[in-house]
Steps between C-alpha positions, in 0.01 A plus 500: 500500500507315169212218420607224274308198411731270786637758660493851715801695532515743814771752503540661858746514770582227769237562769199465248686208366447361814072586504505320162672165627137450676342539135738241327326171584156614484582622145611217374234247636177774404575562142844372422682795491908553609576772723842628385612794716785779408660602780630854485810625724450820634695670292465348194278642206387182427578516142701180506179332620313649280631316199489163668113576489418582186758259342292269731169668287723429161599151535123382638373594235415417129581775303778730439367763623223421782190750594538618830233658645472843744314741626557745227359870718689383821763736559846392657540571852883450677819472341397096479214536320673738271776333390272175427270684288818627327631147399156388447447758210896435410394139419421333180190342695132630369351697762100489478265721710338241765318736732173410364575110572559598882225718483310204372671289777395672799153622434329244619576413879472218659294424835853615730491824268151567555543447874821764518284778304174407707705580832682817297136582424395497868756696640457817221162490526506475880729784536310713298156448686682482879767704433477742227091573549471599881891703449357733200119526776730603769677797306253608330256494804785677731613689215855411510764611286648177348709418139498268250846419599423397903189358400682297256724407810288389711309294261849290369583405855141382552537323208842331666352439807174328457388465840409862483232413307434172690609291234681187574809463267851498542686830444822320314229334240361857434653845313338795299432482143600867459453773770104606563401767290274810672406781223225797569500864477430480102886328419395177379711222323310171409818312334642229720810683562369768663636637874376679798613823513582718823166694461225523759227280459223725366171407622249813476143499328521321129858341562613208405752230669661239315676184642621231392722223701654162348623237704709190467468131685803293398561712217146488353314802434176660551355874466233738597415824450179762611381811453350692804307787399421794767154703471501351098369759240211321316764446209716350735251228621404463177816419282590279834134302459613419135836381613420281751209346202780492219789319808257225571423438150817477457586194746174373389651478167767267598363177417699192377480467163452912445787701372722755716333772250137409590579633861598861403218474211225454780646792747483729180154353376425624841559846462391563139174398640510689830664822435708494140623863591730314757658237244803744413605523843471108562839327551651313151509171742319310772819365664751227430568149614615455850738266635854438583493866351280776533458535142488180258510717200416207278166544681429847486095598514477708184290474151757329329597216724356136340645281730241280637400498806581171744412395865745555740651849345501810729439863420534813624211667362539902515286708301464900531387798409768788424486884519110579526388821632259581774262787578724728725761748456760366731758419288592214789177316416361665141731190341485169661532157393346144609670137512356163638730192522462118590712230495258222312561126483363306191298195555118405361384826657810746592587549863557897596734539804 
């Protein structure tokens, strides 16, 4: 897709030629924009095509050699993609760095935004209280032998099939943000990208269990995460006490009018006061935006972020504690780690789900 001030070049093949016929009128009659569409052959490389667009970009515009902006960290994916970016950098068009103005763009939602995270919302956080809850009582109370991996499983398709947590939504409008995560038995990775491994869960006195599940509603995001401790050390209910203090000032924090900074400012204010031994092992962010994509990294919850803070923008506000050690000599449960996340909606006084 190219964006010009008239017009909004689509290269793709025939059949999603034929979805954007639908989009044509509407265009033009909303904002009075031209939908021009490239149709690719199937074995074409669409180079040919290619040129017609940005010679369309050339002769639309003012100068002799126009700005054209893209998303400068966005990796090519598919031969398509590939060869575009190619001819784009080829060019003698000015490529500028817009990420920031689409991060700008979809910050704030709108009321049928809010609506698709509310309902993501619902379903995570249903499936972790009527799903994920009474499945971690049963094996621990039976003492089964389960891992990360099944429960992992078992928790995706609950996530696909919402009625198994008596939640009315249709399974087409819903999908995983990234597969649940289940960590214990001292092996604990706090970063976003982290994975269930084939382990048993390990749940005997001072362990720790970590999970966190995201889910999607017509492509919108939402995310939670909780710590269930087992027969807690006094350090472990402690550092947990202080988390749970420094999370909620943390979505406190995000007021209209604040900065993204004054939310990660409170959760460590938090700490220093409660137990400043722990600040080292806090997590360098409270979470990101949340959207469209699980991360809006224009919007990421750290002390350097002075983007202000506006009603109708979503986070997903995760905040930890990393590596702390507990009074025992199992080396399953000696080092253990905590993390709380919430998806949070920004209005006058921000909405947890």
């Amino acid at each position: 897709m190219v964006f010009m001030s008239k017009q909004i070049h689509f290269l793709c093949s025939q059949k999603k030629a034929n979805l954007l016929e639908t989009v044509k009128r509407s265009a033009k009659e909303a904002v009075g924009t031209d939908i021009v569409v490239h149709v690719k052959a199937k074995n074409d490389d669409g180079t040919a095509l290619m040129d017609e667009i940005l010679q369309a970009v050339r002769s639309q515009s003012k100068s002799d050699s126009p700005i054209v902006g893209y998303i400068a960290k966005e990796a090519p994916e598919g031969k398509l993609l590939e060869t575009w970016s190619e001819k784009l950098n080829g060019s003698s068009l000015q490529l500028a760095d817009a990420t920031n103005g689409f991060s700008e763009l979809f910050a704030v939602k709108d009321a049928m935004e809010l609506t698709c995270v509310k309902k993501a919302a619902y379903l995570t956080s249903s499936v972790m209280k009527n799903f994920v809850v009474p499945k971690l009582e049963n094996i621990i109370d039976e003492e089964k032998k389960v891992t990360h991996s099944a429960l992992m499983d078992d928790t995706e398709k609950a996530i696909l099939d919402p009625s198994k947590v008596k939640v009315k939504l249709k399974v087409e409008n819903v999908d995983i943000c990234y597969p649940p995560i289940f960590q214990s038995g001292g092996k604990f990775d706090l970063r976003p990208s982290a994975s269930s491994n084939d382990d048993e869960l390990y749940y005997d006195s001072t362990s720790v269990i970590i999970c966190a599940i995201g889910s999607r509603y017509n492509s919108y995001c939402s995310n939670v995460a909780r710590t269930f401790l087992i027969d807690a050390a006094k350090s472990q209910s402690r550092a947990y006490e202080v988390l749970l203090k420094a999370h909620d000032s943390a979505i406190a924090a995000l007021k209209p009018g604040n900065k993204v900074s004054t939310a990660y400012q409170a959760a460590v204010a938090v700490v220093e006061k409660e137990a400043p031994e722990l600040l080292p092992n806090l997590t360098k962010s409270a979470g990101t935006g949340i959207g469209l994509e699980f991360r809006e990294s224009g919007l990421g919850i750290n002390s350097k972020n002075d983007r202000p803070i506006k009603p109708g923008m979503v986070f997903n506000v995760s905040l930890g504690f990393q590596n702390l050690q507990a009074e025992t000599n199992n080396e399953k449960t000696e080092k253990f780690s905590l993390l709380l996340a919430d998806t949070v909606i920004v209005s006058e006084k921000p909405q947890k789900y």
